[in-house]
N, C-alpha and C positions, 0 to 999 in steps of 0.2 A: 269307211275309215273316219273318227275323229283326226283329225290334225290340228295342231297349236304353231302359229307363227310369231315368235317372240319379238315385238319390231320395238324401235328406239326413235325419239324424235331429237334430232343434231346439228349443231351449227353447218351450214352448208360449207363445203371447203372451199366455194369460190370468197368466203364471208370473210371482210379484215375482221381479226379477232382482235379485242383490248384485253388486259389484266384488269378484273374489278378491286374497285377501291381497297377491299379487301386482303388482297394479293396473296388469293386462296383460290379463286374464282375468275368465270369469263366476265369482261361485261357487255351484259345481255343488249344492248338500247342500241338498235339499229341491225342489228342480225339478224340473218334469214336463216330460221328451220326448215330441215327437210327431214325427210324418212331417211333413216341412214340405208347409203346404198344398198352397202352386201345383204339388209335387210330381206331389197327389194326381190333379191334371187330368192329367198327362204319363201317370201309371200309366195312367187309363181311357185316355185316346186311343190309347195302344197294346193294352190291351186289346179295343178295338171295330176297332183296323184288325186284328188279330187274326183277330175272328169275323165280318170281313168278306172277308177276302183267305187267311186259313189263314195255321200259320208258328207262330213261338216269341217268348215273350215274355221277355226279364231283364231285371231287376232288379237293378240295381246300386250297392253305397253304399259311399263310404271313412270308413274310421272306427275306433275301439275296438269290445268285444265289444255297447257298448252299441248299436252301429246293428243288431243283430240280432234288435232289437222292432222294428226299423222293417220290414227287411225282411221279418218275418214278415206284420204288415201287410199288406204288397203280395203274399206270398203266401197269402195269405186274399183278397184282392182276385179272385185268380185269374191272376198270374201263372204260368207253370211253370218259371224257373230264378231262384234268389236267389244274391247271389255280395255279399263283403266283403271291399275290400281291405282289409287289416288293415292300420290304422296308426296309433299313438295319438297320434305326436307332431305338435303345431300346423304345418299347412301352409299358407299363402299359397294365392288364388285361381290361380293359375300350376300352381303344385304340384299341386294338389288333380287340374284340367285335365289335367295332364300324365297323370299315374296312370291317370286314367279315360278317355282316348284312347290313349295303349298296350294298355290292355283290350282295349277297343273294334275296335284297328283286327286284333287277331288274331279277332275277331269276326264281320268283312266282315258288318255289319248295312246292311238297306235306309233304316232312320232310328235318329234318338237322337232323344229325348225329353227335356227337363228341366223344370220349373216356371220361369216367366219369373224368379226370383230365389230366395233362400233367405233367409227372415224374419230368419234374426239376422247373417251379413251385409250382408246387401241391397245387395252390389253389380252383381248382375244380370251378372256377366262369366263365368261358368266354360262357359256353354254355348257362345260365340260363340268362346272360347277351343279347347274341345273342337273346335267347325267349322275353326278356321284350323290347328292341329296337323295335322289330317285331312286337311285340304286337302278340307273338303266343303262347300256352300252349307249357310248357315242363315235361318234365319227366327225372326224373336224376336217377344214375348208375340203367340201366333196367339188371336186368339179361333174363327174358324171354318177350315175345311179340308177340302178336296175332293181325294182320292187315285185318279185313273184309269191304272194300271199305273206306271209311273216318274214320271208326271206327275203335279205335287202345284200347284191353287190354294190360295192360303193369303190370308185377312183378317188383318192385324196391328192392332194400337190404335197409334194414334200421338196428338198432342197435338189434339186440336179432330175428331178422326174417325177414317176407320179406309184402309187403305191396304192394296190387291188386289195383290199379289205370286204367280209363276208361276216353278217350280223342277222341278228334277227329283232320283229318288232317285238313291243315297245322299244322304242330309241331314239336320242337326239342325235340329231346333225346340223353340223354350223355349215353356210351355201361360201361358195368361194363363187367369183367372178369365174362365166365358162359353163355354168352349171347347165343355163338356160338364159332366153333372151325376154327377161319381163316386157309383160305386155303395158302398153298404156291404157289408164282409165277410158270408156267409149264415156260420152257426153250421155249417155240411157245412165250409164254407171255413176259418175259423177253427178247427176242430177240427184238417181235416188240416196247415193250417200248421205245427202245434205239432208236427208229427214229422217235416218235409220238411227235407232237409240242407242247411245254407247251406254253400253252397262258398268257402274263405279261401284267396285269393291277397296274398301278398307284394308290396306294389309297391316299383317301384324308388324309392331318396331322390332327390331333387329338392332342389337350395338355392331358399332362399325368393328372392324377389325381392323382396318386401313384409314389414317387420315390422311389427307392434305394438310401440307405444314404451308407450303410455298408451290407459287408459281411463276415463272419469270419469260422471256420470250428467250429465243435464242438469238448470241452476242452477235454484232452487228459483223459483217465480214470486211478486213482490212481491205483500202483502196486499191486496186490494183497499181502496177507498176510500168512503162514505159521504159523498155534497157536501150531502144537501139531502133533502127527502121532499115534496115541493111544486116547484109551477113553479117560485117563487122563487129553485131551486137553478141554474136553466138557466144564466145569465150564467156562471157560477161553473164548472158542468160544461165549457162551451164552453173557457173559458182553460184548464183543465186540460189538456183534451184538445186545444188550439193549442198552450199554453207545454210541457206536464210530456212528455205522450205522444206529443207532434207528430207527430199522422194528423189533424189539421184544417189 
């Protein structure tokens, strides 16, 4: 099996984030990049249909030089090809899509992989994007998944439970948390990452479809309030919480 792991490199969520100068943008000067999580499940799940079925694993990220700690990452994970579009300037989820499905389809891969979303957009769209490009079925945040030759059952999470879906390959799938429990880098892994060549492809420019106009954090939350320290305060709490707050 070819497989494609579409990974992102992200401000870690423990990271205080600033608005840059800008006020378009993060800014970057003292933030920690990670692999974005849900990524990490798409890595393993094409790593174990790997050492279940035979075949090649990539790893693939758009980006500056800096997505090339990420993909080292996933080659210490155990993938075998790492590749980076090179691209530094800000691209729309369309764009982004775009790039990494012309990759892709000179790839002729049996699945793509993504993480159900990427923590600092979070618009969950670049995978379903990559499937329509392709013209391939997908299946979005999979928690479980059963692969018998072209035939793929797939569990998705949907709102109140989970919903059994039946495809065949080629196809993407975005990995929901659940899926699998990624493995960490062995120190054999991490070593050889640090000398394995990341392959940098050019991709083609794309107009945005989507700008960023603005960005702002969100409004500071009102002080709380002190009604009382006894029953006594109950009458008093209640009006607040009818007249001021009205959730009664």
């Amino acid at each position: 099996m070819k497989l494609i792991a579409c990974i992102n490199h992200v401000p870690d969520t423990a990271t205080r984030v600033s608005i840059g100068a800008d006020g378009k943008s993060i800014d970057r000067t003292g933030v920690t990049f990670v692999l974005n999580p849900y990524d990490e499940f798409a890595v393993e799940q094409c790593l174990r249909l790997k050492e279940k079925n035979g075949g090649e694993v990539i790893a693939v990220s758009l980006g500056g030089d800096a997505h090339k700690e990420t993909l080292r990452k996933a080659l210490a994970m155990g993938v075998d090809k790492a590749v980076l579009l090179k691209d530094d300037s800000p691209r729309d989820s369309f764009a982004v899509a775009h790039a990494l499905a012309e990759y892709a389809k000179a790839q002729s891969p049996d699945a793509i992989f993504f993480g159900k979303q990427s923590v600092d957009a979070d618009d969950a769209a670049v995978g379903p994007m990559v499937a329509e490009l392709l013209g391939m079925p997908s299946v979005t945040v999979v928690v479980k998944m059963d692969v018998n030759g072209t035939d793929v059952v797939a569990e998705r999470e949907i709102e109140g439970g989970r919903e059994v879906v039946a495809t065949k390959l080629p196809a993407v799938f975005t990995a929901q948390k659940g899926l699998n429990e990624p493995r960490y880098p062995s120190l054999k892994g991490i070593m050889a990452a640090k000398s394995k060549l990341i392959e940098e492809i050019a991709p083609a420019a794309v107009p945005a479809r989507v700008q960023v106009t603005a960005m702002r954090k969100p409004a500071s939350k009102n002080p709380g309030k002190i009604v009382g320290t006894d029953v006594s305060a109950v009458p008093e709490l209640v009006r607040l919480l009818h007249e001021e707050a009205r959730v009664i």
